[in-house]
DRENDO-1510 file (C-alpha; in Angstrom, 1 decimal, always signed):
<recs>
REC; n; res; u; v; w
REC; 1; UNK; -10.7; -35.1; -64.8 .
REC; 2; UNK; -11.3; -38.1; -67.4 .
REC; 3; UNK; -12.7; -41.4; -66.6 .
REC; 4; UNK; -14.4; -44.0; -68.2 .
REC; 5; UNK; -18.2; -44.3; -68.5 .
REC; 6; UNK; -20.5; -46.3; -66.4 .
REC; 7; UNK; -18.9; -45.4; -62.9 .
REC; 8; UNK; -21.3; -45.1; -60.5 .
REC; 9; UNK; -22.7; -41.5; -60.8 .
REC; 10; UNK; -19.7; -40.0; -61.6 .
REC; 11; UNK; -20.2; -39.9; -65.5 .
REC; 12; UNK; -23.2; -37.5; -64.7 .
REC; 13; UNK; -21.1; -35.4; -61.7 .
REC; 14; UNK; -18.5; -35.1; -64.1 .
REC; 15; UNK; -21.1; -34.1; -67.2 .
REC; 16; UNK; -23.5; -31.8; -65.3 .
REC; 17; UNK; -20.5; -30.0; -63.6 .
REC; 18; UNK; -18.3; -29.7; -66.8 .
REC; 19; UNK; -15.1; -30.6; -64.7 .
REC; 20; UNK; -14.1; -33.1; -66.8 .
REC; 21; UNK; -14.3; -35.4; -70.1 .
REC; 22; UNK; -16.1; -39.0; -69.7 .
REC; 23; UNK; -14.3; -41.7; -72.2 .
REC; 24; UNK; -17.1; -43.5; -73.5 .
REC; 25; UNK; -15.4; -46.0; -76.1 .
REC; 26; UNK; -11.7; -47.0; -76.4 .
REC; 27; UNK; -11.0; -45.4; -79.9 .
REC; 28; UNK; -8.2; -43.5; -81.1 .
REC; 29; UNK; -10.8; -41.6; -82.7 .
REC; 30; UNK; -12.8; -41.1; -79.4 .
REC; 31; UNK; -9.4; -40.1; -77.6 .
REC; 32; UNK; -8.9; -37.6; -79.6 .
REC; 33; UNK; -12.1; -36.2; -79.4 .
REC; 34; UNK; -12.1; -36.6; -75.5 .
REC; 35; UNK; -8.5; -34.3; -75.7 .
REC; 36; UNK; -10.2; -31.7; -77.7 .
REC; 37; UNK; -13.0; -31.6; -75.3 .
REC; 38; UNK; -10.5; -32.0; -72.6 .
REC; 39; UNK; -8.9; -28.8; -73.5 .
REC; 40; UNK; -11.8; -26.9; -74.4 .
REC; 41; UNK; -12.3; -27.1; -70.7 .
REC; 42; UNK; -9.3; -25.9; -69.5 .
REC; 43; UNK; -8.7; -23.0; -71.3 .
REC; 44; UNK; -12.0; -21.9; -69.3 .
REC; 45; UNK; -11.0; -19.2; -67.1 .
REC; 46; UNK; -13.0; -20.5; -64.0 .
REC; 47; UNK; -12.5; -24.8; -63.9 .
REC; 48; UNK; -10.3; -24.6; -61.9 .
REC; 49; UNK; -12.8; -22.9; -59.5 .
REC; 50; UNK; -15.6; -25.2; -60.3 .
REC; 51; UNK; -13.7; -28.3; -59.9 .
REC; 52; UNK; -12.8; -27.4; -56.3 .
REC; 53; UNK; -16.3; -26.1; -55.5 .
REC; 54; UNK; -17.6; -29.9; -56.7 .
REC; 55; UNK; -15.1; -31.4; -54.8 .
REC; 56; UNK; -15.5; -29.6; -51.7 .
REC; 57; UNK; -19.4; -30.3; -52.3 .
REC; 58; UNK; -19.1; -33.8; -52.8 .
REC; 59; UNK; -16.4; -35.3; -51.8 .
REC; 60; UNK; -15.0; -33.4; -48.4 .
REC; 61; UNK; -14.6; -35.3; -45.1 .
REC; 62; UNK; -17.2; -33.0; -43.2 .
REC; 63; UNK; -20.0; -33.3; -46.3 .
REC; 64; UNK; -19.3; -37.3; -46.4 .
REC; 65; UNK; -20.0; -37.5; -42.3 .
REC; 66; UNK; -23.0; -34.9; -42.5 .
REC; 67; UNK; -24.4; -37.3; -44.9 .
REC; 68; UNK; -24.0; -40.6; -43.2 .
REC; 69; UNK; -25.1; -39.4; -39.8 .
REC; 70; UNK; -28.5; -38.4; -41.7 .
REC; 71; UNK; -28.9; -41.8; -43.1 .
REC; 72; UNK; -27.7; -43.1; -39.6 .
REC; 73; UNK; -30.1; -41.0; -37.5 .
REC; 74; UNK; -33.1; -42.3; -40.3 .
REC; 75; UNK; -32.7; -45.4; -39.6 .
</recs>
């Protein structure tokens, strides 16, 4: 995953998890940097594993609903 800083929470999902690079200037410099870290990450035997287990956690239909109907029933 690579995305730009200052997206919601996603800069720290991404960073805390370590599924992915933030871009945090536009520099060719910075790019290059963001690569290297990029393919640091993939040549980890499990991302692949850690990147679904976020997404399932985070971002799956039946976690999305489970969490609106609790700030549903709160209110």
């Amino acid at each position: 995953i690579i995305i730009n800083s200052r997206i919601g929470d996603t800069e720290r999902l991404i960073t805390e998890e370590r599924i992915g690079v933030v871009v945090k200037e536009f520099s060719e410099s910075f790019y290059a940097t963001a690569i290297e870290e990029l393919l640091r990450l993939l040549s980890e035997p499990e991302i692949r594993l850690r990147c679904r287990k976020v997404a399932e956690a985070k971002f799956s239909l039946e976690s999305g609903a489970g969490r609106y109907r609790k700030v549903y029933e709160s209110l």
